[in-house]
C-alpha positions as CSV (number, residue, x, y, z in Angstrom):
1,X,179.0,83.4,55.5
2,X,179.5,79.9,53.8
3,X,182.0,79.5,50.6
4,X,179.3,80.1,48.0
5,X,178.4,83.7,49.5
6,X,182.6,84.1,49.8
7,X,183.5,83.7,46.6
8,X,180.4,85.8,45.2
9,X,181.7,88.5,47.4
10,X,185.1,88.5,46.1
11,X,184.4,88.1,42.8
12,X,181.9,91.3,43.5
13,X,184.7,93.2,44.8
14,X,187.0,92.3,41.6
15,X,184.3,93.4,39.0
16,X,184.2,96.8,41.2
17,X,188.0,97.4,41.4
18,X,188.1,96.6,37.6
19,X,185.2,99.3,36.9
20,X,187.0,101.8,38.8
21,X,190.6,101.4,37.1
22,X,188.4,101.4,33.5
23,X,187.0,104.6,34.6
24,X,189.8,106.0,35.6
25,X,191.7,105.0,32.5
26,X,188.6,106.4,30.2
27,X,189.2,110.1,32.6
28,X,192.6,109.9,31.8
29,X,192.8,109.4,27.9
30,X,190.1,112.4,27.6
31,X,192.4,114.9,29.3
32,X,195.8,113.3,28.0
33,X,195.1,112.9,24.3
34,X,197.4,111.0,21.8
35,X,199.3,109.1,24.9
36,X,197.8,106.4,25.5
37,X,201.0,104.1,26.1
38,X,201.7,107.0,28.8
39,X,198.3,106.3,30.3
40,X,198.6,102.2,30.4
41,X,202.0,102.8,32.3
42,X,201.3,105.1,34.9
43,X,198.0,102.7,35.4
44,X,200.8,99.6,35.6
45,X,203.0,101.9,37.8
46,X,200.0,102.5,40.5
47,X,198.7,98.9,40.4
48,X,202.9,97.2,40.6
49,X,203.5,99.9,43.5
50,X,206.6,101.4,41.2
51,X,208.1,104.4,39.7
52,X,208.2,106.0,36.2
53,X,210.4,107.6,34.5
54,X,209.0,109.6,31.3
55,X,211.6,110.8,28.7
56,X,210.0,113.3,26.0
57,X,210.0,116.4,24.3
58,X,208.5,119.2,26.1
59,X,204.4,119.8,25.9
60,X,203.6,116.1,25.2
61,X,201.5,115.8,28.4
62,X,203.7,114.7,30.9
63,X,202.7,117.0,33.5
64,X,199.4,117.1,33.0
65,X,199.1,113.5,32.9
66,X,200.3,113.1,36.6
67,X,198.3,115.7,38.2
68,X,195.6,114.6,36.4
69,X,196.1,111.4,38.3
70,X,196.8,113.0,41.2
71,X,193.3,114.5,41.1
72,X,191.7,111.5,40.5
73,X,193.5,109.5,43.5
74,X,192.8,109.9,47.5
75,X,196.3,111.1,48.5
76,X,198.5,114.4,47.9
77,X,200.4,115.7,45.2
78,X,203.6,117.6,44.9
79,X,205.4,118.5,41.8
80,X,209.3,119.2,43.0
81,X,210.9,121.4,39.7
82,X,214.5,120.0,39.7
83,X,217.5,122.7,39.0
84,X,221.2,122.9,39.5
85,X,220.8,124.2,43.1
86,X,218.7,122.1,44.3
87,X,220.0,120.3,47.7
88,X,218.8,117.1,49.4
89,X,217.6,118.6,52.4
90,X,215.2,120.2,50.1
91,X,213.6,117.0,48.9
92,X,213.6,114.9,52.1
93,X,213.3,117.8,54.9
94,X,215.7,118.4,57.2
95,X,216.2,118.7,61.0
96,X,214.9,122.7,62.6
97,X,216.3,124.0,65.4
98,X,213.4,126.1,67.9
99,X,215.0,128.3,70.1
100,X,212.0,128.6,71.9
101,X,212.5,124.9,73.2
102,X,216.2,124.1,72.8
103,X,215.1,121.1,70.6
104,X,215.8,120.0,66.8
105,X,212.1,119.0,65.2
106,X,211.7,117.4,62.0
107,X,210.4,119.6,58.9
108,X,209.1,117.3,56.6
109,X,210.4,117.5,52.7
110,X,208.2,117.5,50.3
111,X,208.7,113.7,49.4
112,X,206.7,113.0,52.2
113,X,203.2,113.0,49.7
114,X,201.4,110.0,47.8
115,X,202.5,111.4,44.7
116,X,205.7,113.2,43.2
117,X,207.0,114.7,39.9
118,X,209.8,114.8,39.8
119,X,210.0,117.5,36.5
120,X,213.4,117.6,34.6
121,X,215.0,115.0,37.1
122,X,218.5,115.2,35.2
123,X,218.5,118.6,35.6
124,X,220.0,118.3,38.8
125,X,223.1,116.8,40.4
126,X,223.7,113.2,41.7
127,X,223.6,114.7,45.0
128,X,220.1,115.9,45.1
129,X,219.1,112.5,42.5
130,X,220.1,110.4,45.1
131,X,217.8,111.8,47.6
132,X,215.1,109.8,46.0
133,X,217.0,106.7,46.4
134,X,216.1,105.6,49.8
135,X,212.6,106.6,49.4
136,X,212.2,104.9,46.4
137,X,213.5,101.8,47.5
138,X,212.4,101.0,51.1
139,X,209.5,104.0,51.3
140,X,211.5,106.0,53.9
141,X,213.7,108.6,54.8
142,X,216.5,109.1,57.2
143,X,217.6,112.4,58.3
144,X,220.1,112.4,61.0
145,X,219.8,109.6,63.2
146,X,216.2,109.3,62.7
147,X,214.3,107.5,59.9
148,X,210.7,108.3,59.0
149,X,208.3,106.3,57.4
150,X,206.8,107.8,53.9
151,X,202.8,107.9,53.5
152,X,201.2,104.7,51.2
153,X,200.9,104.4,48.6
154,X,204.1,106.6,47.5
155,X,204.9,106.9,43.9
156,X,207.3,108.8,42.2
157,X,207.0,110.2,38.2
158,X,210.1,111.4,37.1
159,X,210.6,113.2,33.8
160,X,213.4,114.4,31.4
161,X,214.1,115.8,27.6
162,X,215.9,114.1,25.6
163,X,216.4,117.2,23.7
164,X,218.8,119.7,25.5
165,X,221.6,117.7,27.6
166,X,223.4,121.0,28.3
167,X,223.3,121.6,32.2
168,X,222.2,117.9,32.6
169,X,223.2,115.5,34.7
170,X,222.7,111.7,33.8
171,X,220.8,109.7,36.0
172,X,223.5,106.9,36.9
173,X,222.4,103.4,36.7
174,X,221.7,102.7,40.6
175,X,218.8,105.2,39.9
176,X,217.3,104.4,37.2
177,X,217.2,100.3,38.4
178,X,214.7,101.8,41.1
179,X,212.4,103.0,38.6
180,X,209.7,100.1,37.7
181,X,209.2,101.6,34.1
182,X,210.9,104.0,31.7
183,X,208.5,105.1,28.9
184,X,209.6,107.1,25.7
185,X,206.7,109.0,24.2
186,X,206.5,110.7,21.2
187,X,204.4,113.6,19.2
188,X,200.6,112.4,18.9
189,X,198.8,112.1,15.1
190,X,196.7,114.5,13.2
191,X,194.0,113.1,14.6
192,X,195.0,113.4,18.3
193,X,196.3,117.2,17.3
194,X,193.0,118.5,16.6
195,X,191.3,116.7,19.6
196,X,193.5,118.5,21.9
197,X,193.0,122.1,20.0
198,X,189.2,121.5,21.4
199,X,190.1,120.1,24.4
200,X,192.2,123.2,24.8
201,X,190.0,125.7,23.9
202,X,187.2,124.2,26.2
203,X,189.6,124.4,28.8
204,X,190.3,128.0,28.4
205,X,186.3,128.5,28.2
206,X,185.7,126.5,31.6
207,X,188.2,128.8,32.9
208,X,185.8,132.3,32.8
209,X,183.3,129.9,34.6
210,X,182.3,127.6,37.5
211,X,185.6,125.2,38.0
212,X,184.3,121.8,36.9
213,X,183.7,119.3,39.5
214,X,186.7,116.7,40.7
215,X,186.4,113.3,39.0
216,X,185.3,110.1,41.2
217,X,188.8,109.8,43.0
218,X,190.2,105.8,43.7
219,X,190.4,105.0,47.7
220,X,193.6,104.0,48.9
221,X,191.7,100.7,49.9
222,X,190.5,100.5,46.3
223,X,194.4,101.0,45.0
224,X,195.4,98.5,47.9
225,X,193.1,95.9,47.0
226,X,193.3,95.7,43.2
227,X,197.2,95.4,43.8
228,X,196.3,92.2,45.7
229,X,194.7,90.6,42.9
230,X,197.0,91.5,40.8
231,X,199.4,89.2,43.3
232,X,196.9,86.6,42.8
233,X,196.9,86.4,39.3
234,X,197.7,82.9,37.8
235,X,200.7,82.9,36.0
236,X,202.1,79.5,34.4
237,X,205.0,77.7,35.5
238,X,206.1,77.9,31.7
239,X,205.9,81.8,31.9
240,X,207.5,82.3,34.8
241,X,210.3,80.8,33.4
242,X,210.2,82.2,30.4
243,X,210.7,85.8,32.6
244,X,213.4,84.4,34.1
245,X,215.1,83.3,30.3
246,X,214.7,86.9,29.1
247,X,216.6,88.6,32.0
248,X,219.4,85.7,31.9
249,X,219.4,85.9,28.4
250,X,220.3,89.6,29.0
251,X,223.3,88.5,31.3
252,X,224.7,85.6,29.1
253,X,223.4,86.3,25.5
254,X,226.3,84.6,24.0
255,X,224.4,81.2,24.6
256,X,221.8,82.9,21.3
257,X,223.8,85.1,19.4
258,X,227.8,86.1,19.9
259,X,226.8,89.1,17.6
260,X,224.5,90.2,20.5
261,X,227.1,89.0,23.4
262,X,229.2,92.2,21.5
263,X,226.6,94.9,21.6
264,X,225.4,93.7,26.0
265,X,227.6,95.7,28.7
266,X,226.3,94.6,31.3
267,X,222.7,92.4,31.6
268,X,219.4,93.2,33.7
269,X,219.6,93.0,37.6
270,X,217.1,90.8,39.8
271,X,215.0,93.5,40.3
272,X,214.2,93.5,36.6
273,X,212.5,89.6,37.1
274,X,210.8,91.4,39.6
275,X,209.3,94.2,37.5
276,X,208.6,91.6,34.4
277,X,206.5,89.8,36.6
278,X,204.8,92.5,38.2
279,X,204.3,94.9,35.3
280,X,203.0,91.5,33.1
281,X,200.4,90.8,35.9
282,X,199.1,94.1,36.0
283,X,199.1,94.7,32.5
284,X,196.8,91.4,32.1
285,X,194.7,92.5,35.1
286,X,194.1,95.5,32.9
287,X,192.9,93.7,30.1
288,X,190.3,92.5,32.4
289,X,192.3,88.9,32.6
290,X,192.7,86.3,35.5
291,X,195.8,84.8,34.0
292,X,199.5,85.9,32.6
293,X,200.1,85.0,28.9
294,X,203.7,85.2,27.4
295,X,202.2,87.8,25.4
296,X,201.5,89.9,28.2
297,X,205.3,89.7,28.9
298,X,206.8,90.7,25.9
299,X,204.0,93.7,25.9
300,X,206.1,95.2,29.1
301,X,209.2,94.2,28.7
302,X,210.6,97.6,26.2
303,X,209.9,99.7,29.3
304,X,210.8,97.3,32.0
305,X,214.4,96.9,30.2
306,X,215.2,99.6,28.6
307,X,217.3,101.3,31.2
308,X,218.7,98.2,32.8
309,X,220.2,96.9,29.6
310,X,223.5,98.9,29.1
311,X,224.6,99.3,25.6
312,X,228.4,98.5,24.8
313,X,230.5,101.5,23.5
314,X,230.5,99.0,19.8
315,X,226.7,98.9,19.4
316,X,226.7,102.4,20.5
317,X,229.1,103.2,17.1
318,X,227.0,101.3,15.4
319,X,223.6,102.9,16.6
320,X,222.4,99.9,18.2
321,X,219.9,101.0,21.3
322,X,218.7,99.0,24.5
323,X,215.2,98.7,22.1
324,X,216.9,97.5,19.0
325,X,218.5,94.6,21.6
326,X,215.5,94.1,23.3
327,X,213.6,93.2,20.4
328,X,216.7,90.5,19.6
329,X,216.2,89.5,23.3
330,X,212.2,88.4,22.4
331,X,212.8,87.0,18.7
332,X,215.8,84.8,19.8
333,X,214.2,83.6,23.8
334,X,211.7,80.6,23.2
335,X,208.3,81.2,24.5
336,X,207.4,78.1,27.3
C-alpha cells in the first residue's frame, strides 16, 4: 500500500466513524426529546472515555437516555438503584466462600459492565459512593488482595435531584473530580412536550405488538477508533494555552478581578486541563471538524467546571454559583 492509498484509507475510515456517531446522535434525539445538551454530552463522555453526572428533576429522560445508549452500543448495561443500604461489596463484588472446594472465588459486582447508572447516586452513603472511585479512576477493582481489571470501554452515568435533599448524601469533591462532565438539564418546551406525548403514545402502541428491531449498535473498535482521532485532532499552541489560563485563572483569579478572588474556594484541579482539552476535541470532532477553536473551549467548559470550582460561603450569601463564576472566568481570560 503506498502513501496515496494510506491516507485515502484513513480518511475512509474517518468519514465512516463520523456517519456512525451522526447516526447515533439522530437515534438518540428521536427517543430523548427536548435534551439535546443531554445527548451532545453523553456523545463527548463516550468519545473522551469519561463519566457524567446528570443532575435534574425527575422524568426528564435521564434514564431512558442511557439505556437508550446502551442499546445502541456493543457492550452490557446495568442500572445499579442507589439507597441508604446499599454496601460496597454490592457494587464491586465480593469474595464467596465454596464449601464444596475449601476456596474463596470472586463474584463479580455489577460494575464489572460497559455501562452503569448509577440512579440517585447521592442517595447513598460515602461508603458505597466511594466504591466507584477506584473504578472510575484507574478501570479496576480491588477486592481483598486481588485487583481485577474492568471490561472497555467502562463508563459510568450517575444521576441525582436537585429537588428533595432529605436522606441525601453529598457527593464530596474527590468524587465528583472523577466525573469528566456534570450536566444540569431542565424541563423541555411546548414544542418538545407534545413531541414526546406522540412518541409516548406510539410507544405504548408498539407495546401490544412485534418489539421493534435494535438500532445499528457502534463496535467497540468503532468507539476505540473515533477516540483516536479525536487524540489527533489539531489543536493550536494558542488554545492550548488558553486551556491552561482558564483553569489557573480558577486557582489565582485575583490576577483579573479581586471581586472574583472573594467568591473562588478553592480553583480547578489538573484533571480539569485534562477534561478541557478532551471534552473541546471531541466536541469539535462532533461538529465534523479537524481542528480545536477557542470556541469549542468555552462551549465545554460550564460542564467541565462546574463541580470543580467550589463556591466561597460569601458568594454563596450572595447567590453567586460555580456558572455565574464561570461565565466571569470566560469574559475576563483572553482568547490566544
Amino acid at each position: 500500500m503506498n502513501a496515496r492509498t494510506a491516507i485515502a484509507s484513513e480518511a475512509l475510515s474517518v468519514d465512516i466513524n463520523h456517519l456512525a456517531f451522526r447516526n447515533l446522535r439522530q437515534h438518540l434525539q428521536a427517543k430523548i426529546i427536548g435534551q439535546e445538551h443531554l445527548v451532545e454530552s453523553l456523545l463527548i463522555a463516550l468519545l473522551a472515555d469519561g463519566h457524567l453526572l446528570v443532575e435534574g428533576a425527575p422524568g426528564l429522560a435521564k434514564t431512558t437516555a442511557v439505556k437508550e445508549l446502551a442499546a445502541a452500543l456493543q457492550g452490557d448495561f446495568r442500572r445499579l438503584q442507589f439507597t441508604p443500604d446499599l454496601l460496597p461489596g454490592d457494587l464491586t463484588g465480593t469474595d464467596v466462600y465454596r464449601p464444596e472446594t475449601g476456596e474463596f472465588h470472586f463474584q463479580p459486582g455489577p460494575l464489572f459492565h460497559n455501562l452503569i447508572l448509577a440512579d440517585e447516586i447521592n442517595r447513598a452513603p460515602a461508603k458505597v459512593q466511594s466504591a466507584l472511585l477506584e473504578g472510575m479512576g484507574e478501570h479496576q477493582i480491588t477486592v481483598g488482595r486481588h485487583t481485577y481489571p474492568l471490561p472497555r470501554p467502562f463508563m459510568v452515568m450517575a444521576t441525582q435531584n436537585p429537588i428533595e435533599h432529605e436522606g441525601t448524601y453529598p457527593l464530596p469533591e474527590a468524587q465528583l473530580d472523577r466525573f469528566l462532565l456534570y450536566v444540569r438539564i431542565g424541563y423541555p418546551d411546548a414544542k418538545a412536550e407534545h413531541a414526546i406525548l406522540k412518541l409516548a403514545r406510539q410507544r405504548a402502541t408498539q407495546a401490544f405488538g412485534a418489539p421493534s428491531a435494535p438500532p445499528l449498535q457502534l463496535t467497540t473498535e468503532q468507539i476505540f477508533a473515533a477516540r483516536k482521532e479525536v487524540l489527533a485532532m489539531h489543536m493550536g499552541d494558542s488554545v492550548e494555552e488558553y486551556v491552561v489560563q482558564l483553569v489557573l485563572a480558577s486557582r489565582d483569579p485575583s490576577r483579573y478581578n479581586e471581586a472574583l478572588a472573594r467568591r473562588i474556594s478553592f480553583g480547578a484541579s489538573p484533571r480539569a486541563t485534562i477534561a478541557l482539552d478532551l471534552c473541546a476535541r471531541a466536541y469539535a470532532w462532533l461538529q465534523g471538524r479537524d481542528y480545536v477553536s477557542p470556541e469549542d473551549v468555552q462551549a465545554v467548559a460550564y460542564d467541565v467546571l462546574r463541580h470543580r470550582i467550589l463556591v466561597s460561603f460569601e458568594a454563596e450569601a450572595e447567590g453567586i454559583t460555580s456558572d455565574g463564576i464561570i461565565g466571569d472566568l470566560l469574559r475576563l481570560v483572553p482568547v490566544g
